[in-house]
N, C-alpha and C positions, 0 to 999 in steps of 0.2 A: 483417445477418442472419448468425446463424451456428448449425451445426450441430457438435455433438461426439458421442463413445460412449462411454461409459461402461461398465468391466466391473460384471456382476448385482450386486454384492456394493454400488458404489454408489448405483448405479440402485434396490434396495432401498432404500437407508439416503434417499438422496432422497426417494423415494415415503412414504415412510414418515413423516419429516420435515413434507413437504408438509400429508401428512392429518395429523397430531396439530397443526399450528398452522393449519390452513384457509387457508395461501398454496397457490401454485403452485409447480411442482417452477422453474418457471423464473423467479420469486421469487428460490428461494432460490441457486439458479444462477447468477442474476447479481449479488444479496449477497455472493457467495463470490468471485467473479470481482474485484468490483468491490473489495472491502478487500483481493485478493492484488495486484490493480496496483499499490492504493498502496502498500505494504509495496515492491512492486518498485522503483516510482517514485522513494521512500522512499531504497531500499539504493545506486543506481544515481547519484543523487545526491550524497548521501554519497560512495560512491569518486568518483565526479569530483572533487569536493572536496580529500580525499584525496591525489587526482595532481597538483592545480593549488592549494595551497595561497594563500590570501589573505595579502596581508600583513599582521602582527599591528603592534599600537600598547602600547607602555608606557602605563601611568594616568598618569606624567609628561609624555609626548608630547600624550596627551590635553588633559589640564590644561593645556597650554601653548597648543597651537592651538585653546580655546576658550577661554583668557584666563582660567584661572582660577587 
């Protein structure tokens, strides 16, 4: 469960939202929520990545230890 507040101006544009598609203000709430995790999830990754570099392979190295 969870509860937020929202200043008028988006609690408007929510309500509003809401009626012109016939979802729920909490619909689209959690739509919104749910594509900014992954973006987050997304970015957060990424820099990990970033910090801990994989080690890279040449197309030669390749080629070789799969024999081709």
């Amino acid at each position: 469960m969870l509860s937020i507040r929202l200043d008028s101006e988006t609690e408007s544009r929510l309500a509003r939202l809401a009626k012109i598609t016939g979802r729920t203000k909490t619909f689209h709430a959690r739509e919104a929520i749910l594509k900014h995790l992954e973006d987050l999830e997304d970015i957060y990754l990424a820099t990990q990545r970033f910090q801990r570099p994989a080690k890279t392979y040449s197309a030669k190295d390749v080629k070789r230890e799969l024999g081709l």
